[in-house]
N, C-alpha and C positions, 0 to 999 in steps of 0.2 A: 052285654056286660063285658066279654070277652075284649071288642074291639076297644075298651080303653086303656088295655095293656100291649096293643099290638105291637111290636116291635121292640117290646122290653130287654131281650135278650142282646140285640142289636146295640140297645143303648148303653148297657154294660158293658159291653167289649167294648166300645168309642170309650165313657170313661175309663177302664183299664188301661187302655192307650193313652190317651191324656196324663194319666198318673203313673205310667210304669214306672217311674224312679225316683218320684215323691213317695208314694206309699210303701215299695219296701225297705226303702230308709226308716220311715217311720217304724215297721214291724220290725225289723232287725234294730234297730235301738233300743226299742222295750225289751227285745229279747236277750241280748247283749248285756245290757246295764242289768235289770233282772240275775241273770243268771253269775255275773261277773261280781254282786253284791253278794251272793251268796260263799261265793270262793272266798271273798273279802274278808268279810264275819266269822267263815271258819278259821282261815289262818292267824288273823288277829286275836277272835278270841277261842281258843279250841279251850280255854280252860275254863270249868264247869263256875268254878269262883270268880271267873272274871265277869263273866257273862251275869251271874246274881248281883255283881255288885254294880253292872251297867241298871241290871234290873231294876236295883231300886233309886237310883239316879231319876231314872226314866219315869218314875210312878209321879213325879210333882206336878201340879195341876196346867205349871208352864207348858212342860212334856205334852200331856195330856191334850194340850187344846192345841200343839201343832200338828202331833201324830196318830192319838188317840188314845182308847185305855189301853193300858198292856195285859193283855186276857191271859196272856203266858211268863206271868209272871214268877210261878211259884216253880217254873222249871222252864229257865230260861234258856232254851236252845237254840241253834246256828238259826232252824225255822222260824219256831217263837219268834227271834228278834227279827228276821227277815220280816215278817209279814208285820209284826207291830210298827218297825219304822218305815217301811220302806210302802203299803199297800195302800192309804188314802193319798199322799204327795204322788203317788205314781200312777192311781185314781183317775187324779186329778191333771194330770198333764195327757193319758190315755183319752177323757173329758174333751179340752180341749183341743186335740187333734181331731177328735169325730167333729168338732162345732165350726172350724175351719175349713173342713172337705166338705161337710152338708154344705155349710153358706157359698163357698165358692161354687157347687156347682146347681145350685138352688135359686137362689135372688143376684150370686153373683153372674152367672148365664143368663138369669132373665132380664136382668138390669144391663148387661153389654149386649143384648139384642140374639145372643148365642141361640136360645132356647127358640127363638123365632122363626130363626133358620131351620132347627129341629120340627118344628110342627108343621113348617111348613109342607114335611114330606108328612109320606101316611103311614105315621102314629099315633097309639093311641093318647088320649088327652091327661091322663095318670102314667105312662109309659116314664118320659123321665122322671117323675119321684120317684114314683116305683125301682127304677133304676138306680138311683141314690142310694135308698137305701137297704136295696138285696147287695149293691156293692160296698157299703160301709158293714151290714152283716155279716159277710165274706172276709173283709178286715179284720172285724173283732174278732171273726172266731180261729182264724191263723194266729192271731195275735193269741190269744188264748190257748190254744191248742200246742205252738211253737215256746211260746212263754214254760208252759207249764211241762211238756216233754224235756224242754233244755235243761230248765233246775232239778229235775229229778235225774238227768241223763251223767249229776255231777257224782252220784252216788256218796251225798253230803248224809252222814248218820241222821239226823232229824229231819232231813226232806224229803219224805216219802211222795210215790207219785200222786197217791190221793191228794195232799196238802199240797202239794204243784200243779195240780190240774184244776185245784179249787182255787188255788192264789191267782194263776191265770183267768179261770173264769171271772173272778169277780171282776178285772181289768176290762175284759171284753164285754162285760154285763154292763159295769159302768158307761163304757164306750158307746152300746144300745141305746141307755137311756139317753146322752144326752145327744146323739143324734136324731132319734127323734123327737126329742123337745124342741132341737135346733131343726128339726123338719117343719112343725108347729109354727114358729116363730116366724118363718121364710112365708110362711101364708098370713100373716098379722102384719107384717110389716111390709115395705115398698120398698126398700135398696137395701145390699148388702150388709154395708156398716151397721146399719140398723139390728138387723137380724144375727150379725157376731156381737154389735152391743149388746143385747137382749140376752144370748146365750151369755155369753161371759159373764154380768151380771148373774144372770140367776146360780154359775157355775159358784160364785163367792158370797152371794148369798148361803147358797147351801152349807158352802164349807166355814162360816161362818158359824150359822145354826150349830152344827155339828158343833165345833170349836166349843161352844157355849155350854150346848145340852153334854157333851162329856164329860163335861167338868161337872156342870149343877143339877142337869136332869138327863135323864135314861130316853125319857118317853119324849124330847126336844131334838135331842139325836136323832130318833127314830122317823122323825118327818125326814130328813136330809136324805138322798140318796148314798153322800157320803157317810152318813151315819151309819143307816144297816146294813151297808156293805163290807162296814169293820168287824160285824156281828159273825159273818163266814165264821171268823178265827182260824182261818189256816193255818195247821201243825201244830196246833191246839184241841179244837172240838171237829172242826171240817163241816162247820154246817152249811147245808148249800140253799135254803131258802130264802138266804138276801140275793142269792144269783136269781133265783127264781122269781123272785119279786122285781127285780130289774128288767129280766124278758117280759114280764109279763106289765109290765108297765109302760116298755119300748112298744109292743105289740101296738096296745091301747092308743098310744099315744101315736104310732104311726098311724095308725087307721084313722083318728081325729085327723091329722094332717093330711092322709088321701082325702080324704070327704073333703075338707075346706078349700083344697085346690079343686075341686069339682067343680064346687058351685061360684067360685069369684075369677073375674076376668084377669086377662092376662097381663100383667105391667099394673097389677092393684095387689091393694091389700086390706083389710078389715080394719085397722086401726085407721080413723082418721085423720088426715094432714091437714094441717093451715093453708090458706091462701094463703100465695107471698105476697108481698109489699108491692102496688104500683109503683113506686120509686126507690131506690136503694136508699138506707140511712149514711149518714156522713163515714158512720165505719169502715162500710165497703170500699172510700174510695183508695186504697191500699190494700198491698199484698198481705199485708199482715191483718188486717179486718178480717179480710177473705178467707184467710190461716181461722182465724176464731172464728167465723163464721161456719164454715162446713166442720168446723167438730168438736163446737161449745157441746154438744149434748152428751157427746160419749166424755167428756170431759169431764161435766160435769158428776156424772154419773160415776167415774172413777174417782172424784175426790169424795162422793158420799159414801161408795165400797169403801176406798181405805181409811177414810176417817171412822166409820164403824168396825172395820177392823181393827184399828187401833183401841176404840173402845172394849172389842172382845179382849185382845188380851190385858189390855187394864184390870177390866174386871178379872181376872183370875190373878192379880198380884197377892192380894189378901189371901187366898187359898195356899199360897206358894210359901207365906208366913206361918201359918196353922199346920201345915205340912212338914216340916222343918221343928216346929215347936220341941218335939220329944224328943230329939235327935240331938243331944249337945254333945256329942262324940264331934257329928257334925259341923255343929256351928262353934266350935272351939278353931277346929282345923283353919276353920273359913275365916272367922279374926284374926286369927296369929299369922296365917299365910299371906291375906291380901289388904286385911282394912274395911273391908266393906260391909255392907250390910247384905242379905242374901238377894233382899230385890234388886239393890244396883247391880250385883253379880249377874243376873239375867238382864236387865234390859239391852245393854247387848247384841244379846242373843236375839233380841228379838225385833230392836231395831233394825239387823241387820236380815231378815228374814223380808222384814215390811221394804227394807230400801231397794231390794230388788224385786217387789212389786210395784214400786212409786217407778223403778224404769221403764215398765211396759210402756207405759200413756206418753211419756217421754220421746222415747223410742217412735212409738206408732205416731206422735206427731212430725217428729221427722220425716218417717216415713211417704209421711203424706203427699211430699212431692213428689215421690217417683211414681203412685199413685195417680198423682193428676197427672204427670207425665204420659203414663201407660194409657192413661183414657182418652188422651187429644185433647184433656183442657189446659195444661200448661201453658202450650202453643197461642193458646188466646189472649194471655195473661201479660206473656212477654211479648207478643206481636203491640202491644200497645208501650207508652212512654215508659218502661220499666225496667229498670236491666236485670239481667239475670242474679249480680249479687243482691240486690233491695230483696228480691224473690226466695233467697235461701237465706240468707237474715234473718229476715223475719219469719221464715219456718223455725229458724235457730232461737231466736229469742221466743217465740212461745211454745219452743219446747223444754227450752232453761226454766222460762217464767213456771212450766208444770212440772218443774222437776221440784222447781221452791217450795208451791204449793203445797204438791202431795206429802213430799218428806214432812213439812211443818205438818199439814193435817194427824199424818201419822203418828207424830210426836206428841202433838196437844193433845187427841184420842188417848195415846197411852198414859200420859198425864193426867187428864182431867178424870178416868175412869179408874187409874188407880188409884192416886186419893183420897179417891170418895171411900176406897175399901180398908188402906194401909190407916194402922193406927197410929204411927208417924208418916206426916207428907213429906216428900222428898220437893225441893222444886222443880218448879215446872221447867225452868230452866234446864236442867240435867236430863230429861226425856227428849226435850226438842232437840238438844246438842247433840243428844246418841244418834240421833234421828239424821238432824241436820249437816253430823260430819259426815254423809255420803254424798251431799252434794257434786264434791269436784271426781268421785267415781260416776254416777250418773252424765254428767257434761262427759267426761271421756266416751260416755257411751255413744251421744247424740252423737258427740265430734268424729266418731266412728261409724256410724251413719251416714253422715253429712259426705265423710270421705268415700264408703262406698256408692254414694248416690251419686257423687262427680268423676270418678274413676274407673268404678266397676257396677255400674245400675242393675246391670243381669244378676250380680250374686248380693245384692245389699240384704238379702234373707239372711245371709249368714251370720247377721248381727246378733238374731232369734238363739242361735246355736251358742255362741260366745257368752249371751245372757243365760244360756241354758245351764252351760260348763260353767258361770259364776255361783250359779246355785246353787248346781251339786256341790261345787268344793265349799263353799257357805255352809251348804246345810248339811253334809257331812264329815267334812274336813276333817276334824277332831275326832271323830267316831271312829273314822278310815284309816285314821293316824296317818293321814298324808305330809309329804315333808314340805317343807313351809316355802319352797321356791314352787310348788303347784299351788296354793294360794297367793301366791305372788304372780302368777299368770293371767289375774283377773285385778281390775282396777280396786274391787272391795276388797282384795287382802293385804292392800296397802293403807287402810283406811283404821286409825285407833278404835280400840275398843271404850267408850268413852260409859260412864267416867272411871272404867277402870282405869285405862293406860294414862300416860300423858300427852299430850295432841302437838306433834312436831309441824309447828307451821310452815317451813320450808317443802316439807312433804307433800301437804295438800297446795302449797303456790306450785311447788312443781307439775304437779297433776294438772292443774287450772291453766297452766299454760300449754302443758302437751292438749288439752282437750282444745282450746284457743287455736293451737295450729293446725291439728286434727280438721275444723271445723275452717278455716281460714283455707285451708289443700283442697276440701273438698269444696266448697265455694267457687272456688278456683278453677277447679274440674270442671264445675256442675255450667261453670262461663264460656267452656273453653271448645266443648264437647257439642256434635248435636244433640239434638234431640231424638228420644226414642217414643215412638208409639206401636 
């Protein structure tokens, strides 16, 4: 038994080395942002009334289904509100950093022949999993551990170290489970992409549920990981067996995941694949076929996530109205100030939450050529009658074409689902347009892409970070009371708030054309430049 962990040890320090300066970027961010939210909160709101009447803003089922229930409501402090807004979004990005380092050094090594080399010497045959993820457990728990000393270290009046060492744990708990789900998934599937589609998915799946069951049921939440890890309440109650239930769940679920790479060969997986086609369809004979072809399926896959996202928070418009109903202090304010009715006041908000998820797939389509690039298959692509712009074009255009897409999905979602619930319909019209006016912010995104794929191919990750920093100042902006030239840093805080604002067309042609040259530069680059593999 012994011999199938032989050289475990070995194998961790090789990835340590691979990652010395991916991963403590990542722990020093959570722990930075974390700790640096909390400074935020206090000096913003030190006042006990401020902070109550954030409080009950916050309790509306909108709230609710982005950040969860606010359990610290009836004593809203610096902590309370820390861990109410800031713990499943922060979750949920800790999530996806573990679903990224599994895959890349799990199906993404066995799929670039890495791991081959690895076996070749004398290891044992569970040695690199095993390795994965006693090194991603090492992660969360620095992550954890650093997280949770640092916010207590501010000597913030309600952030004791108990409710920092439990707000960190749940992060690093979260982080367990989905690496190894995403350990699970690496043995089901046969290439990478697969195996981060898989994760990803099930990541918004989850947060979805959650989203729902917060709102309408307890015990629907309570399936989610993200659900009963909001349960903690850190600097409220301090319960620690949703931590417990997450280790004990990553456990389970890594040990399914050692056993499954036991018994299946190497360069397979337990889901079955198709036979391809003896002949190519007329599709393939273009770069852009080829584009849809290797990543119609995460595609598709991302316009059923976001369109049932858009669904979830549909269905909570209704509640948003019943919510509000008693409150005409409130909805006096809200007529005589803006005009609107209280749902158009949110959509919004919540347009603008989903448009910076309609980027991802966007993004990741672009991405794709540096991708084949890195793998040697570009090389093939262009060595035939094609030139290099046909080849970024048409990654360009079907990464616009799924910017259209999704935005529209998300829009009709929110539309069609609220609705069903509002006891006046809004048109459908005004959902897709809150939606749709992110369009020429998303194209800036690509065209920012495009540019660092032609100029600078080594850092075009950095695009991740900029979409990262659009989010935070989106989804906190207002709370942070940041001043409005740091939303104007990002392409979305030039974009109306529709139908609140009024929608300056000049605005968005200008955008559409910096993205246009954005996208045209780096083209240009991507022509100019060798190749890298």
């Amino acid at each position: 038994m012994s011999q199938l962990f032989d050289h475990t040890w070995s194998l961790i320090r090789f990835i340590l080395r691979r990652d010395r300066v991916r991963l403590p970027i990542w722990i020093l961010s959570f722990v930075f942002v974390s700790a640096g939210i909390v400074l935020v909160f206090d000096n913003l709101y030190g006042d006990d009334i401020e902070r109550q009447a954030i409080a009950e803003t916050m309790e509306n089922p909108a709230m609710v289904a982005m950040v969860g229930p606010n359990y610290g409501g009836a004593d809203y402090t610096t902590g309370a509100m820390t861990a109410h807004e800031m713990l499943v979004m922060t979750a949920a990005i800790v999530a996806l950093m573990n679903i990224l380092l599994v895959s890349r050094h799990t199906r993404g090594d066995e799929e670039e022949g890495r791991l081959e080399l690895v076996r070749a010497l004398p290891v044992g045959q569970l040695s690199s999993l095993t390795a994965v993820l006693l090194v991603l457990t090492i992660v969360n728990a620095l992550l954890a551990v650093l997280t949770g000393v640092s916010m207590a270290a501010l000597q913030v009046e309600s952030v004791d170290l108990h409710g920092s060492l439990l707000f960190g744990a749940a992060l690093g708990a979260t982080g367990l489970f989905f690496a190894a789900l995403t350990a699970v998934f690496a043995q089901l599937t046969q290439n990478a992409r697969a195996t981060t589609g898989l994760s990803i998915a099930a990541l918004l799946v989850f947060y979805m549920i959650r989203a729902i069951g917060d709102v309408m049921s307890e015990a629907l939440a309570l399936t989610s990981p993200l659900g009963w890890i909001l349960r903690a309440k850190p600097f409220v109650e301090n319960l620690w067996w949703p931590v417990l239930l997450s280790v004990g769940l990553a456990v389970a679920l890594s040990l399914l995941a050692l056993y499954l790479n036991s018994i299946r060969d190497h360069d397979s997986g337990f889901l079955p694949t198709r036979a391809g086609r003896t002949q190519a369809p007329a599709t393939l004979r273009g770069p852009f076929g080829l584009a849809w072809r290797l990543q119609r399926t995460g595609l598709i896959a991302w316009a059923v996530a976001l369109f049932i996202l858009g669904i979830s928070y549909g269905s909570v418009l209704g509640e948003i109205e019943r919510f509000f109903e008693g409150i005409d202090l409130f909805q006096q304010l809200i007529v005589e100030q803006e005009g609107f009715s209280l749902i158009e006041l949110f959509i919004p908000v919540l347009s603008s939450v989903m448009a910076i998820l309609a980027s991802i797939p966007a993004i990741m389509v672009m991405l794709k050529v540096k991708t084949e690039e890195k793998n040697g298959r570009m090389e093939h692509v262009i060595g035939r009658s094609v030139s290099r712009w046909r080849v970024a074009f048409s990654y360009w255009l079907l990464a616009a074409l799924t910017a259209i897409t999704m935005l529209f999905l998300t829009g009709i979602g929110l539309g069609l689902a609220g609705n069903a619930v509002l006891a006046e319909d809004l048109p459908l019209g005004t959902y897709i347009g809150a939606s749709f006016v992110y369009l020429p912010a998303v194209l800036i995104m690509i065209g920012l892409a495009l540019a660092f794929i032609g100029f600078l191919p080594n850092f075009a990750s950095v695009i991740w970070l900029y979409l990262g920093l659009s989010f935070f100042v989106v989804y906190l902006g207002e709370l942070l009371q940041l001043p409005d030239w740091v939303e104007k840093l990002t392409p979305y805080g030039h974009i109306p708030a529709i139908p609140l604002d009024e929608v300056n067309y000049g605005v968005l042609a200008l955008m559409i054309a910096i993205a246009v040259l954005l996208s045209v530069a780096g083209a240009y680059g991507f022509r100019r430049r060798d190749l890298k593999t």
